[in-house]
KOLVEX-167422 format. One record per residue (C-alpha): residue number from 0; residue in three letters; x, y, z. Coordinates in nm, 2 decimals, decimal comma, always signed. Layout:
! residues N
+------+------+--------+--------+--------+
! gufi ! seti !      x !      y !      z !
+------+------+--------+--------+--------+
!  NUM !  ALA !      X !      Y !      Z !
...
+------+------+--------+--------+--------+
END
This chain:
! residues 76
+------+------+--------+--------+--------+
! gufi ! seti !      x !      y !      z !
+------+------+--------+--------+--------+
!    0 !  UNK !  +1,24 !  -0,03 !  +0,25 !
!    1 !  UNK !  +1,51 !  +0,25 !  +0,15 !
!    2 !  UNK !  +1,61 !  -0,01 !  -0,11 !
!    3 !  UNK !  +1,30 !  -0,07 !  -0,23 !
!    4 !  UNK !  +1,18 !  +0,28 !  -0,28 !
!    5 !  UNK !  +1,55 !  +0,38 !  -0,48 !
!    6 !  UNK !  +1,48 !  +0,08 !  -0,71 !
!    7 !  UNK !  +1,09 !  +0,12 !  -0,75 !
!    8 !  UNK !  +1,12 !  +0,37 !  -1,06 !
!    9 !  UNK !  +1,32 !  +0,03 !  -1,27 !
!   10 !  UNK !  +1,06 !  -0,23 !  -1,08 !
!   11 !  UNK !  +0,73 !  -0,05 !  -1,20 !
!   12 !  UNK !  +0,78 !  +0,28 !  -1,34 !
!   13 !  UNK !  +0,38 !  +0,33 !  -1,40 !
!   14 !  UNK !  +0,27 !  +0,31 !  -1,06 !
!   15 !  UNK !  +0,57 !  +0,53 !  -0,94 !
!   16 !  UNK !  +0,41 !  +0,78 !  -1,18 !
!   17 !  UNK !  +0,07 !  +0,74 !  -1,05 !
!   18 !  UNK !  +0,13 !  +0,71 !  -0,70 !
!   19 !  UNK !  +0,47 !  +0,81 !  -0,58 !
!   20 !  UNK !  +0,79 !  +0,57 !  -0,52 !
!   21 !  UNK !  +0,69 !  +0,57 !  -0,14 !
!   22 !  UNK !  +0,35 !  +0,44 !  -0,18 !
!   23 !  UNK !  +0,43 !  +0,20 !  -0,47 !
!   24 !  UNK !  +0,68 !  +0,04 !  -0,22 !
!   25 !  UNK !  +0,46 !  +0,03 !  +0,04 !
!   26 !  UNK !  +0,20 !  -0,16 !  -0,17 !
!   27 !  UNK !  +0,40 !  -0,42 !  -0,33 !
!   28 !  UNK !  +0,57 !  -0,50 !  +0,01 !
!   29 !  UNK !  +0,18 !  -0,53 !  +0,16 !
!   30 !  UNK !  +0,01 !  -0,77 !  -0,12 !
!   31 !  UNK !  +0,32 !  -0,96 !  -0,10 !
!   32 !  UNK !  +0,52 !  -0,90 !  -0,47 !
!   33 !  UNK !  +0,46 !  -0,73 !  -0,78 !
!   34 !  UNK !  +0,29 !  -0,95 !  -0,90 !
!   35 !  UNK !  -0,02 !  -1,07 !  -0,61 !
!   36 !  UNK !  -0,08 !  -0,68 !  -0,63 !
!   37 !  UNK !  -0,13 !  -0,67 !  -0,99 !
!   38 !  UNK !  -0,34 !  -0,97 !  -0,97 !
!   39 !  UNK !  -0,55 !  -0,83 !  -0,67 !
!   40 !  UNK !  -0,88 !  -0,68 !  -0,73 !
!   41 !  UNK !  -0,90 !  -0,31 !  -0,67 !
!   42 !  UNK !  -1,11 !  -0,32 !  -0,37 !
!   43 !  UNK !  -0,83 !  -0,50 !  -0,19 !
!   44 !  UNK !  -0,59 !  -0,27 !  -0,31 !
!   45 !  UNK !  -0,78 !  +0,01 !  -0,12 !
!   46 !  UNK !  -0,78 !  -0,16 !  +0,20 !
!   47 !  UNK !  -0,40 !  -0,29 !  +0,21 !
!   48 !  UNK !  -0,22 !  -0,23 !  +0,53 !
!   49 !  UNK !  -0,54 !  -0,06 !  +0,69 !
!   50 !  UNK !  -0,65 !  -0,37 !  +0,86 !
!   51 !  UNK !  -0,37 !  -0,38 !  +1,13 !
!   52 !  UNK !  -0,51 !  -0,22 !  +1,36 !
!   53 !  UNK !  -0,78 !  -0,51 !  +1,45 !
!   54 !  UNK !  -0,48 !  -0,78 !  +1,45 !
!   55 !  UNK !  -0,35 !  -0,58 !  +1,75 !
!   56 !  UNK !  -0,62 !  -0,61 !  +1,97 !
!   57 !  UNK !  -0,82 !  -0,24 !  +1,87 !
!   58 !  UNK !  -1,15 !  -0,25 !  +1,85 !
!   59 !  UNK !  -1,35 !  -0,34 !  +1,52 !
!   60 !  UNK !  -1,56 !  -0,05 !  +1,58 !
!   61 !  UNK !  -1,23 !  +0,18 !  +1,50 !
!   62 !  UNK !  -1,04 !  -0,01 !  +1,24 !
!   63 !  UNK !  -0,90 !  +0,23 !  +1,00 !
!   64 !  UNK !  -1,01 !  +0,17 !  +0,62 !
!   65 !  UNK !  -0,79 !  +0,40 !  +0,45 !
!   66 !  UNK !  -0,50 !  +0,18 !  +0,45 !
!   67 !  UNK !  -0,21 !  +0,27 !  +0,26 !
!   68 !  UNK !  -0,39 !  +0,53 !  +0,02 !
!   69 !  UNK !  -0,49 !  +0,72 !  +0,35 !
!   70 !  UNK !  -0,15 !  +0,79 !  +0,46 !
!   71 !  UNK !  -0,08 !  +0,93 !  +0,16 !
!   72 !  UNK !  +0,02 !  +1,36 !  +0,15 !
!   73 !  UNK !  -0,19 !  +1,42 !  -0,14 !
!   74 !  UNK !  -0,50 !  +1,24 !  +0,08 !
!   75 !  UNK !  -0,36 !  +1,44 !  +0,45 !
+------+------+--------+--------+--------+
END
């Protein structure tokens, strides 16, 4: 992930700008490539990496829908 994140400002320099190397990493490594993501609809994008908490046996009732936009700074 340290890779990724030193590398993300050649890879996609506008979404570094918009949302921080961090967070840009984070996202293409969650839709699965440059590429799904930018092909995802928005509404997907939202709720990337916030649906793990169901997969490990939590409750539906307190899934977190923030995903990867919630765990932001800017959002804390």
């Amino acid at each position: 992930m340290i890779f990724l994140e030193t590398t993300m400002q050649l890879v996609s320099p506008n979404l570094c700008q918009f949302v921080g190397s961090s967070t840009a990493s984070k996202l293409i490594s969650a839709a699965g490539g440059i590429d799904k993501l930018a092909n995802m609809p928005a509404c997907n994008v939202q709720l990337l990496a916030g649906q793990r908490a169901a997969q490990v046996g939590f409750s539906l009732m307190e899934r977190n829908h923030t995903g990867i936009f919630g765990q932001m700074d800017l959002v804390k």
